[in-house]
N, C-alpha and C positions, 0 to 999 in steps of 0.2 A: 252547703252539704256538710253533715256532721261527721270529724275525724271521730267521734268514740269508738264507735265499733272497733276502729284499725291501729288504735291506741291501747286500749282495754280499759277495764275500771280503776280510778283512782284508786290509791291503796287504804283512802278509809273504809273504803268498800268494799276491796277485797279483804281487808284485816274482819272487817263485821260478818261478810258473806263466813271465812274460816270460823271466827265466834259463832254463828246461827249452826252450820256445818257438825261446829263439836259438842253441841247442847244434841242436836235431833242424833247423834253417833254415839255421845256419850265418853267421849275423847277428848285431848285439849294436845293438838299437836299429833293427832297420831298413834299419843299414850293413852294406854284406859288404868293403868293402877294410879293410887294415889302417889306413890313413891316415885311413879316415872314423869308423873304430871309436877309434883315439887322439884325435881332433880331438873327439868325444863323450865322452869320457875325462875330459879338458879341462875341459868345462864341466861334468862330473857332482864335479870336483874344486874347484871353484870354488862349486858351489851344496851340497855338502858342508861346506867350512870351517866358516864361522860354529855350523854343527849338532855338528859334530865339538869347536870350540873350546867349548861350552858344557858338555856332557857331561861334559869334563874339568874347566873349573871349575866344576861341581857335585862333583862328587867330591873336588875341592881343597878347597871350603868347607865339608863337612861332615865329610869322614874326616881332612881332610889340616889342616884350619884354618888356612888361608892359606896356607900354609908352601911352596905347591907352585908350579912355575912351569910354564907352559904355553908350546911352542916349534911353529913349525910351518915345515917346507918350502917350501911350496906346491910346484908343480909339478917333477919333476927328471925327466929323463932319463938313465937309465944305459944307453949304448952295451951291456952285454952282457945286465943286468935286466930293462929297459923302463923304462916312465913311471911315476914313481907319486907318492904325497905322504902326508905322515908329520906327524900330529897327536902330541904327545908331552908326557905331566905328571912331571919331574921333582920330586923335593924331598928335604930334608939325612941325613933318617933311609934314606931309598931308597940314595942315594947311598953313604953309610957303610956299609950294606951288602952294596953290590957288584951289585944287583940290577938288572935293567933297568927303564925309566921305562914308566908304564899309557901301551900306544901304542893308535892309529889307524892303521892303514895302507893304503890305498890303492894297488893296485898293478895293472898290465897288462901281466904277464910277457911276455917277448920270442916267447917260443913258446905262448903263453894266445889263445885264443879270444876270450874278453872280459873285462876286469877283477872284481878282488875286493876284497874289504876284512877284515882280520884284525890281531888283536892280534900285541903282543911274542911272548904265550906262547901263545897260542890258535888254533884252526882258523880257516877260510875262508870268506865268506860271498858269498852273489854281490854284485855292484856294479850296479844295472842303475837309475842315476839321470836322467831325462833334463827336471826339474820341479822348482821347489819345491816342489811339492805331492811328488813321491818322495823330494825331500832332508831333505823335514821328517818322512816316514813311516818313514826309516832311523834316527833317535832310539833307537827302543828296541834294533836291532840294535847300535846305535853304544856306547849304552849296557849292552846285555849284552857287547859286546867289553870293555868298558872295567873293568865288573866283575870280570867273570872272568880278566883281566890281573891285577887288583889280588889275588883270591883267591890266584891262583899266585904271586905274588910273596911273599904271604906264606907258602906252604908251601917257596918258596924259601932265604926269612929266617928271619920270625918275626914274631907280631903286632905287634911292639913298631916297625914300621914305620908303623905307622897312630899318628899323633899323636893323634886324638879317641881312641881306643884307651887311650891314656894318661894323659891327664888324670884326676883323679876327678869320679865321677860326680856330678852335677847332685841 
């Protein structure tokens, strides 16, 4: 017998259902100006970081072992973009060669509806953060971005970007 019902739906689901909710509403959160939708933006970018900044050092400490530096924005406005904020794990092998850093990005296109979040190399996902409790539910998203950055970078490269990759094995 299946506990979902008396569970309810995981929260990528219900994060997607709120996204589908404020496209057919024409809302993001509730809000329908654009000022009250970036001003929520704001704070979904603020209760994001520390989730965002940890993801990447995980991935620092085990693929990357130490070697990586972790950089963040925090909030920018681009007059032609929009708002957005930029989580980003540099390090020396990436750099050498040529490849771009496993990002986070957070963004609220100038002409977007409501914000997203996507990798350097990878698709879109909705942004619909208004809790810690949603900021801490977007981990596994944050952390499939952050993968699948790292995956493409290495069909960009080569494995030999991954420091734990090259050491020998244990």
């Amino acid at each position: 017998m299946s506990t979902a019902s008396t569970v309810g739906p995981p929260p990528h689901v219900t994060s997607l259902r709120r996204h589908f909710e404020d496209l057919r509403d024409g809302t993001h959160g509730n809000r329908s100006t654009r000022r009250a939708k970036e001003a929520l933006f704001a704070v979904a970018v603020d209760l994001l970081a520390p989730h965002a900044v940890r993801v990447l050092r995980e991935i620092d400490t085990h693929l990357l072992l130490g070697r990586g530096d972790v950089t963040t924005t925090g909030l920018v406005d681009d007059l032609d973009e929009g708002p957005s904020a930029t989580w980003a794990l540099t390090w020396p092998e990436q750099r050498w060669a040529g490849v771009a850093p496993v990002t986070l990005h957070a963004f609220f296109g100038r002409t977007f509806h409501h914000p997203h979040l996507r990798g350097a190399t990878n698709g879109e996902w909705p942004l619909n953060v208004y809790s810690d409790h949603d900021a801490a539910a977007e981990v596994p998203t944050l952390r499939a971005i952050a993968a699948g950055d790292l995956h493409d970078l290495v069909f960009q490269a080569d494995y030999r970007i991954i420091p734990a990759v090259n050491r020998a094995s244990p």
